[in-house]
Backbone as CSV, one residue per row, in Angstrom:
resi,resn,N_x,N_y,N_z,CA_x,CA_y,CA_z,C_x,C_y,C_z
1,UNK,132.045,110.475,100.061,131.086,109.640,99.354,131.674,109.267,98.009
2,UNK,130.922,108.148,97.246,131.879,107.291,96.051,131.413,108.375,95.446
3,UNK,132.345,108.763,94.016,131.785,109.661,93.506,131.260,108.323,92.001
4,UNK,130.408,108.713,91.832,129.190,108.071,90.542,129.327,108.496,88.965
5,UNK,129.163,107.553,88.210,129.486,107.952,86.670,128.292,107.220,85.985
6,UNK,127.439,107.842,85.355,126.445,107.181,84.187,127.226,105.990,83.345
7,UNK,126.552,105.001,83.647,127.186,104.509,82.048,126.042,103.008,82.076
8,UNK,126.301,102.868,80.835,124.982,101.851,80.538,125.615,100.060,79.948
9,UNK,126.713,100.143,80.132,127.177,98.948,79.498,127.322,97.836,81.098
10,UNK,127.416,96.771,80.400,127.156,95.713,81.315,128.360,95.655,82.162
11,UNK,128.592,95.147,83.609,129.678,95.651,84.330,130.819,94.749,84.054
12,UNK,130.517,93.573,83.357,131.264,92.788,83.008,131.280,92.269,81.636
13,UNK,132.480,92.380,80.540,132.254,92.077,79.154,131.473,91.174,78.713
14,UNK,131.975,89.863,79.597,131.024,88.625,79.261,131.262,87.700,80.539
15,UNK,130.119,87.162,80.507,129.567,85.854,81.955,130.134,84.775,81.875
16,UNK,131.003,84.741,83.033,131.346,83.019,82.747,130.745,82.098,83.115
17,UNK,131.487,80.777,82.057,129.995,80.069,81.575,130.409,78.487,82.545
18,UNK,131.461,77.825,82.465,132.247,76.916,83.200,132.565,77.455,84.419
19,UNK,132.833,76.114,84.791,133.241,76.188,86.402,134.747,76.789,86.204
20,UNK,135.622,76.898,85.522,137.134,76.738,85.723,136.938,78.471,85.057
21,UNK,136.151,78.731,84.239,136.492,80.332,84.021,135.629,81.367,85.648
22,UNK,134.952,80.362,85.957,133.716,81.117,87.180,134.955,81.445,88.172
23,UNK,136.067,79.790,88.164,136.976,80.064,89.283,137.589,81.246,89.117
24,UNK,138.102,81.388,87.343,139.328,82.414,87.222,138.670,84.030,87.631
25,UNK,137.399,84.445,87.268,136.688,85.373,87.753,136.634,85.952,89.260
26,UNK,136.520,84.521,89.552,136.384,84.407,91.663,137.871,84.773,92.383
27,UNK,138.871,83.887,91.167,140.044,84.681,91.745,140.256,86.318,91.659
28,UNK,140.018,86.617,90.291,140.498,88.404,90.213,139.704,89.076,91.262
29,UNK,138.359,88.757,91.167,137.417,89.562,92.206,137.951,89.519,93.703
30,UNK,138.929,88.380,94.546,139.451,87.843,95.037,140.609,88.794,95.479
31,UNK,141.193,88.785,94.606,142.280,89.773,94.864,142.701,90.816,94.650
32,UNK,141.377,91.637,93.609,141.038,92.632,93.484,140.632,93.904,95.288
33,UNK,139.771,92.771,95.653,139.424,93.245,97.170,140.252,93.219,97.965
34,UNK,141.055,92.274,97.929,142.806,92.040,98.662,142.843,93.739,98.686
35,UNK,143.962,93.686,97.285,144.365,94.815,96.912,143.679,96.280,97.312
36,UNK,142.377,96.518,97.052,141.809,97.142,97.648,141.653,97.935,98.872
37,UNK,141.443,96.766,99.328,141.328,96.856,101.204,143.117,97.192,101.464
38,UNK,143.506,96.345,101.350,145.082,96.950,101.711,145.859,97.821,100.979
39,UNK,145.352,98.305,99.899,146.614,99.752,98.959,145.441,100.877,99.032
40,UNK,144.336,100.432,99.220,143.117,101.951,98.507,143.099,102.072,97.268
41,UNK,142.304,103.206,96.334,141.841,103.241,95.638,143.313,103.342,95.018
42,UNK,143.961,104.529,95.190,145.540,104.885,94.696,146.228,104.017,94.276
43,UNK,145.985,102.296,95.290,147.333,101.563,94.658,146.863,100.503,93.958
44,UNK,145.343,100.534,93.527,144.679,99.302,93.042,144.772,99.760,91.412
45,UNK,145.951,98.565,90.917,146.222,99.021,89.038,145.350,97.025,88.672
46,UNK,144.875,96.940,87.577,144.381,95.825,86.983,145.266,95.088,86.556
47,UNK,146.715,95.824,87.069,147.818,95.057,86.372,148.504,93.910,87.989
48,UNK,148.209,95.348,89.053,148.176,94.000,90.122,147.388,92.928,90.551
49,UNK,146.224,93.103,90.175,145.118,92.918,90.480,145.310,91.459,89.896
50,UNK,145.859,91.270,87.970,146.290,90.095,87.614,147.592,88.909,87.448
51,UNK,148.206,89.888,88.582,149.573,89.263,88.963,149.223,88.547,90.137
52,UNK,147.945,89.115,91.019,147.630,88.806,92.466,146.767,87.139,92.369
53,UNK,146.305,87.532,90.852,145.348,86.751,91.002,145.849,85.184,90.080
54,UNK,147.510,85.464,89.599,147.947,84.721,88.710,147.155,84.261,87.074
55,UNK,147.139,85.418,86.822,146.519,85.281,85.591,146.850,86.271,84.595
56,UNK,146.856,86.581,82.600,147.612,87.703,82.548,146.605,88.584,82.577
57,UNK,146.898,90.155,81.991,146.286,90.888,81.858,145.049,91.058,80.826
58,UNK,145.725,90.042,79.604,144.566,90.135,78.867,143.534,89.344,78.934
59,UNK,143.656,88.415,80.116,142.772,86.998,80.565,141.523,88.452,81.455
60,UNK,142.073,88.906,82.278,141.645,89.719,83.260,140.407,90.804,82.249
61,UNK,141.482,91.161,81.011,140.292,92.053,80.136,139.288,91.641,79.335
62,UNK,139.478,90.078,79.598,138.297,89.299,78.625,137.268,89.417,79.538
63,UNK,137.393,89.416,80.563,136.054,89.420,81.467,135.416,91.287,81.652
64,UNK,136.866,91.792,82.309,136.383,93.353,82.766,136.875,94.145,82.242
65,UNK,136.143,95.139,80.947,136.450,96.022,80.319,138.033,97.117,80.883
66,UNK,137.658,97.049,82.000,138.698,98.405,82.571,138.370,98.402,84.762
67,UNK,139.046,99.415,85.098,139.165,99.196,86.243,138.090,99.355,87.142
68,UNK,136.950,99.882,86.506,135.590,100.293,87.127,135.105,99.008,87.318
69,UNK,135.190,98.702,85.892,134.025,97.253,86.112,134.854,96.330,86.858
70,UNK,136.240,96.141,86.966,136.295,95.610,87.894,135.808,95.641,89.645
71,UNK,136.023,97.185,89.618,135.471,97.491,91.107,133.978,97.082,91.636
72,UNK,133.462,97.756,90.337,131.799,97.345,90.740,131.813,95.641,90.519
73,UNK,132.818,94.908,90.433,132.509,93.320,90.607,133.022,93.155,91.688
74,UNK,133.388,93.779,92.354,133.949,93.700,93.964,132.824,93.805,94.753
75,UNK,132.333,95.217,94.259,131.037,95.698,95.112,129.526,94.674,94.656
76,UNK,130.079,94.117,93.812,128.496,93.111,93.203,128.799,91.970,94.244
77,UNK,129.841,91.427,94.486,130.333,90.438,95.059,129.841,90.516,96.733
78,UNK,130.099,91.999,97.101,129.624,92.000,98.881,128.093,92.248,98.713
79,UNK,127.673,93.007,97.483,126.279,92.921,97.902,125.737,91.574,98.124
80,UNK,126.234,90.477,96.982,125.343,89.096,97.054,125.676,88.556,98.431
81,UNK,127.227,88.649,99.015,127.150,88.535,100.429,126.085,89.332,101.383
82,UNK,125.969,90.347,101.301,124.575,90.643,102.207,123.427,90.041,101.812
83,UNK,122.919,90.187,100.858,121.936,89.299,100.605,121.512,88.105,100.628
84,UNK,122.912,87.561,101.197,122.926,85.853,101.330,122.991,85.991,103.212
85,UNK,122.967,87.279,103.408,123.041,87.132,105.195,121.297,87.206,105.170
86,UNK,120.794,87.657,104.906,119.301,88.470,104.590,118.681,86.958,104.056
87,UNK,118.594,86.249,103.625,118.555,85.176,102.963,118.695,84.080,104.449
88,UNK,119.738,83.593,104.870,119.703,83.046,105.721,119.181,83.243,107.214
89,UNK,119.063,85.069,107.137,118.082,85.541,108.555,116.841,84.869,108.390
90,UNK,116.226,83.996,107.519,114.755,83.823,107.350,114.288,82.315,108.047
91,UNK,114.586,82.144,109.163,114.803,80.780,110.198,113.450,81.181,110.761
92,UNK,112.511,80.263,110.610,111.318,80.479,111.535,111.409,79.734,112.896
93,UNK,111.070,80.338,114.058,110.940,79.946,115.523,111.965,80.563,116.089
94,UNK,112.505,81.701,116.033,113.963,82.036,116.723,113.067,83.321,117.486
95,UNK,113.409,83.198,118.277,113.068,84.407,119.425,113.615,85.762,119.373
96,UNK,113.620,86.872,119.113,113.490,88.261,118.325,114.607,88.588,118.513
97,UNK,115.005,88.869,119.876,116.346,88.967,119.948,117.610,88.341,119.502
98,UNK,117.409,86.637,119.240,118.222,85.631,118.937,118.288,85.998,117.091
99,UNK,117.552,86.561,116.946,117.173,87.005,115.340,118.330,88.140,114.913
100,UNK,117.448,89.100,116.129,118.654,89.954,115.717,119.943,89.955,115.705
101,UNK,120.285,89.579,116.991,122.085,89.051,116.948,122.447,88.186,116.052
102,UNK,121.959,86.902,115.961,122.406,86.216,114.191,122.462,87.411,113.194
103,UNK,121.629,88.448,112.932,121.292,88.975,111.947,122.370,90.219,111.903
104,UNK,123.014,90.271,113.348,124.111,91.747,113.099,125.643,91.281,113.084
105,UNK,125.489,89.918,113.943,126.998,89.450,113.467,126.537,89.250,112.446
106,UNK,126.233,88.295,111.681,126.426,88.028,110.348,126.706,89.050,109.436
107,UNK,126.209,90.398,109.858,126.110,91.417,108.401,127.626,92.353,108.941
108,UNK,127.747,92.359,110.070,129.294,92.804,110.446,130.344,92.163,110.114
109,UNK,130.225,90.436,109.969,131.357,89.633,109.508,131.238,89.918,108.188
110,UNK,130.201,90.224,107.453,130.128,90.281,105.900,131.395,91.507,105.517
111,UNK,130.977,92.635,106.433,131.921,93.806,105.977,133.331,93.692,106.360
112,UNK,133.578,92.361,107.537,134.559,92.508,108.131,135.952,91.801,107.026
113,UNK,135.629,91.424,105.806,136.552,90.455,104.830,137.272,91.553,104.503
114,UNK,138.598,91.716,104.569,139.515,92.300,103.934,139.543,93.760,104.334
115,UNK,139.778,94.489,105.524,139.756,95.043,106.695,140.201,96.587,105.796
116,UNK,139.215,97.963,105.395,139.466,98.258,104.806,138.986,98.665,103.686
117,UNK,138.558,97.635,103.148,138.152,97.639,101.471,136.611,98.405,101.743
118,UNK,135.498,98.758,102.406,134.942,98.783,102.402,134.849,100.696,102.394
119,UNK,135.432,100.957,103.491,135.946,102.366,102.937,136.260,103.236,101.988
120,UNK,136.961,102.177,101.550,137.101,102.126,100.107,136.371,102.333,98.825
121,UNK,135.383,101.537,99.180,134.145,101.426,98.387,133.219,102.511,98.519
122,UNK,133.219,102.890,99.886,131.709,103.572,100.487,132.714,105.204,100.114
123,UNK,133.515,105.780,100.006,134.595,106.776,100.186,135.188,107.155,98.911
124,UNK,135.949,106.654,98.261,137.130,106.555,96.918,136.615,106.104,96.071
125,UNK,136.220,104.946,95.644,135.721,104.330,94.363,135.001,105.128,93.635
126,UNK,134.968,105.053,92.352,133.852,105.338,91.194,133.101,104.324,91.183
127,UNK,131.812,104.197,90.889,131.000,103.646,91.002,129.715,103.632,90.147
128,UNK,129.069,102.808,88.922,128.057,102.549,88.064,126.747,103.183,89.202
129,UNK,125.834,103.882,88.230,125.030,104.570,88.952,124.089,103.541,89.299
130,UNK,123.789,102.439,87.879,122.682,101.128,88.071,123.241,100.231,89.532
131,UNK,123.993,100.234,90.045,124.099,99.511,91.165,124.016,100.324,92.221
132,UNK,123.701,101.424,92.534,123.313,102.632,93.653,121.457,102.768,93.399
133,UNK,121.092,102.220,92.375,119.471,102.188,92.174,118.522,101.840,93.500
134,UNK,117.888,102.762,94.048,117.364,102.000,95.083,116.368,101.554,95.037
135,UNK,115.457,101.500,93.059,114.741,100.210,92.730,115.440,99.060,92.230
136,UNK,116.525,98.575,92.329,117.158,97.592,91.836,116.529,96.334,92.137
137,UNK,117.124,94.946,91.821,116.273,94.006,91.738,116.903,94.018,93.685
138,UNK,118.151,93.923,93.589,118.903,93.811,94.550,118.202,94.319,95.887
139,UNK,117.840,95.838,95.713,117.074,96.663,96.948,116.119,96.005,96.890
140,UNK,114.722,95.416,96.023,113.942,95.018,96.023,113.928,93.621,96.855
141,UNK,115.063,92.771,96.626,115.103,91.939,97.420,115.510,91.895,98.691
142,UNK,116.746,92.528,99.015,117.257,93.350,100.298,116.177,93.197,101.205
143,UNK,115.401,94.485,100.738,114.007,94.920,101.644,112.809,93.908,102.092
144,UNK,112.817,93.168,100.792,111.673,92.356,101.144,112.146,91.421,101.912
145,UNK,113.384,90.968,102.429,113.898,90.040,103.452,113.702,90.701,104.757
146,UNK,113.706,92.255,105.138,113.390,93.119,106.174,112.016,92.624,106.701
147,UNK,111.561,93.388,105.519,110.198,93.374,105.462,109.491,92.158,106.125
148,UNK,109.905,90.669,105.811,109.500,89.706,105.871,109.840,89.714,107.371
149,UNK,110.994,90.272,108.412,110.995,90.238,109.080,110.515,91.101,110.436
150,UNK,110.150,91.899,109.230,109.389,92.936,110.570,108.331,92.298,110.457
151,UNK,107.380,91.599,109.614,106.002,91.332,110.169,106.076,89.945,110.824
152,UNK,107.226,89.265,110.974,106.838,88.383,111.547,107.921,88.586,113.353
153,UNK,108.061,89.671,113.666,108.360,89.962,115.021,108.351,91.737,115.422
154,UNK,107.927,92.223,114.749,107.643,93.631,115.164,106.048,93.388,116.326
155,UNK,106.494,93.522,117.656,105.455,93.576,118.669,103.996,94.979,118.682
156,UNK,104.882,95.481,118.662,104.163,97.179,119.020,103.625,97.385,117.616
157,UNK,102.125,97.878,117.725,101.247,98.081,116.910,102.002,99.868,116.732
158,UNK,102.137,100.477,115.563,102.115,101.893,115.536,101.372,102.103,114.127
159,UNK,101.740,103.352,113.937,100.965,103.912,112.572,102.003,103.819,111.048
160,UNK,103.522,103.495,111.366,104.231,103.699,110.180,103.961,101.688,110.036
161,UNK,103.963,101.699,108.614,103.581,100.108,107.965,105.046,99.389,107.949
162,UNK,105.127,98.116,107.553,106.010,96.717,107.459,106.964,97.630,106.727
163,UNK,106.402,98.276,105.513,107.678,98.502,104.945,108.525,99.686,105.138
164,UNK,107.664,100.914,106.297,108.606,102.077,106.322,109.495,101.559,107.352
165,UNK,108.924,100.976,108.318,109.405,100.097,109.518,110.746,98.968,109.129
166,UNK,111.129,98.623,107.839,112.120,97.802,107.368,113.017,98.878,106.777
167,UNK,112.915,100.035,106.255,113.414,100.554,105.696,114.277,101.627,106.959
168,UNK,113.596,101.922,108.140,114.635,102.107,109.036,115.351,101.328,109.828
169,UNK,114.928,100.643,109.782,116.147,98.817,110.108,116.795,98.841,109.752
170,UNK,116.799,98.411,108.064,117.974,98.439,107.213,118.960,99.875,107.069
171,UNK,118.356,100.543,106.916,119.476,101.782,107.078,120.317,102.408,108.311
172,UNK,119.502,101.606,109.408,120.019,101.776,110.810,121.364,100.944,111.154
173,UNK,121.326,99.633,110.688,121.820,98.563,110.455,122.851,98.863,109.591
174,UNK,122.666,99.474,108.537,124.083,99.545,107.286,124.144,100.938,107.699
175,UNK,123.817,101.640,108.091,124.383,102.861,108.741,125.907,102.673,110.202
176,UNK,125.428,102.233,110.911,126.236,101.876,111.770,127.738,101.272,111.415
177,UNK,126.823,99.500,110.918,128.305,99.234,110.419,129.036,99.936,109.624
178,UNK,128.437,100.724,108.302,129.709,101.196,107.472,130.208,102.880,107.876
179,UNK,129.864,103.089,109.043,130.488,104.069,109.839,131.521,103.328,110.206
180,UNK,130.982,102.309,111.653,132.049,101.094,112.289,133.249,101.026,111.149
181,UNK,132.873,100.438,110.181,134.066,99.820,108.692,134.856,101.291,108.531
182,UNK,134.384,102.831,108.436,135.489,103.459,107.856,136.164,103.826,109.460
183,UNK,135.729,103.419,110.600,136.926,104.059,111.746,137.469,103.082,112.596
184,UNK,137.696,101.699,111.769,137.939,100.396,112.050,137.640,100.108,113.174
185,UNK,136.034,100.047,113.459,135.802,99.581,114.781,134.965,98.231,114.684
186,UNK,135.092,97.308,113.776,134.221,96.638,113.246,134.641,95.435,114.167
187,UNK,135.218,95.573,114.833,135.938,94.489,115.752,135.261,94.544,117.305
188,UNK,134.863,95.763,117.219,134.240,96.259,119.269,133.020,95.851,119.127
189,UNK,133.437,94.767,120.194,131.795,94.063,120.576,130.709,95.490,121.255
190,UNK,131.450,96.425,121.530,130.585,97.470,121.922,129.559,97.318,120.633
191,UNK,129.820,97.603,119.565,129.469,98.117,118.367,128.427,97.369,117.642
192,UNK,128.684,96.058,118.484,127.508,94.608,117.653,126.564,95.093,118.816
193,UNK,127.123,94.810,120.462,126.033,94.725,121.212,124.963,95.745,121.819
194,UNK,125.532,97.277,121.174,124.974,98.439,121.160,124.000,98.513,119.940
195,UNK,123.874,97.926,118.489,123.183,97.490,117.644,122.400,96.971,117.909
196,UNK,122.826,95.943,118.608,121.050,94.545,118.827,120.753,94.794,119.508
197,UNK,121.027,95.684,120.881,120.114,96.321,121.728,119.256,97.280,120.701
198,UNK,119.532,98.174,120.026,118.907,99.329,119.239,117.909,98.576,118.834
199,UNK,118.165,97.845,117.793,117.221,97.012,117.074,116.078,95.876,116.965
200,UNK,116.959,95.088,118.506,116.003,94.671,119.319,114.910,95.175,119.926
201,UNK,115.279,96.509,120.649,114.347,97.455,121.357,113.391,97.838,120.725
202,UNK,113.812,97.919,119.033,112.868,98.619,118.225,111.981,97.740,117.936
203,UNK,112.274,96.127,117.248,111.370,95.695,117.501,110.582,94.846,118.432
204,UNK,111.363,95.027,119.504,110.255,94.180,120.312,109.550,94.880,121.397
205,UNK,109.521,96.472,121.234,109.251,97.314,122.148,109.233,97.015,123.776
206,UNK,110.862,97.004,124.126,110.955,96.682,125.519,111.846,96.056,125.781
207,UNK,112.289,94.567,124.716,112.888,93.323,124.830,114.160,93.482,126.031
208,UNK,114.592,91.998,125.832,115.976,91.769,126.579,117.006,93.030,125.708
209,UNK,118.496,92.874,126.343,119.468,93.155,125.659,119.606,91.996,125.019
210,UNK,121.327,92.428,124.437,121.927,91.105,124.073,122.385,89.973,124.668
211,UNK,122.212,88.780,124.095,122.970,87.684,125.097,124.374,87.669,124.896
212,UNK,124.639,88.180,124.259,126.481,87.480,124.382,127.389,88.944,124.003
């Protein structure tokens, strides 16, 4: 597990404000995860990180204090990717199952960028405790995209509510894959179509398998 450090300063010195500094940001974060995913925690220095990303070192420290905050801008970076899968699961008229499979490739291709890095993250990294918050704005939104989807296809009436019912989704769901991600199985269709059966089943008490 990442091991965690208190600290209260912002994860990044300062926000970029233009498009051409947003790019230079998008690059380090860019090849920060490169690096990552392919050296591990051991071979990721801020000094490759701004050779990778063609930029110098002190361009790299105007934005990220040191090598943490760079990391946690790696890890800020896949969360907004999940949340932009969670975000686009919200298609009204799709049939439960067709829901779910959009909804597990998508969050498996999310982890699948840079083959690796994620291990990384979930394993080796240090890590800001405010982004492990599981009142964050982030979880808050996360969930309520669940949420939104268990009440609008959870079949079976039971006694646990919308939201305990999203909250084992989601952890069922990011449980799996970031097992899948540290024993590189993120590739075995076993692994998607053994998911959307799970999840399907759960909510549609009974449903099809998967189609594809």
């Amino acid at each position: 597990m990442s091991t965690r450090i208190a600290k209260s300063q912002p994860v990044m010195r300062k926000e970029p404000r233009q498009a051409r500094s947003r790019a230079t940001v998008e690059a380090m974060i860019e090849a920060g995860a490169r690096i990552l995913g392919d050296e591990g925690w051991a071979g990721f220095t801020t000094n490759k990180v701004a050779e990778a990303a063609g930029v110098s070192i002190g361009s790299l420290y105007q934005y990220f204090p040191d090598k943490l905050s760079l990391i946690e801008g790696i890890r800020r970076r896949h969360l907004d990717d999940c949340l932009a899968v969670m975000r686009r699961s919200q298609k009204e008229g799709r049939p439960v199952m067709q829901f779910v499979e959009a909804l597990v490739g998508d969050m498996i291709a999310a982890h699948s960028i840079h083959p690796g890095l994620h291990e990384v993250l979930l394993d080796e990294a240090l890590s800001f405790d405010g982004l492990r918050d599981p009142h964050s704005s982030f979880e808050a939104e996360y969930l309520a995209c669940y949420q939104a989807a268990v009440a609008t296809y959870r079949a079976q009436e039971t006694n646990a509510n919308d939201y305990t019912v999203s909250l084992i989704i989601s952890d069922a769901i990011d449980g799996v894959i970031h097992n899948a991600a540290r024993r590189g199985m993120l590739e075995d269709p076993d692994v998607k179509n053994e998911l959307v059966r799970m999840i399907g089943l759960y909510l549609s008490a009974g449903g099809e398998g998967p189609t594809g």
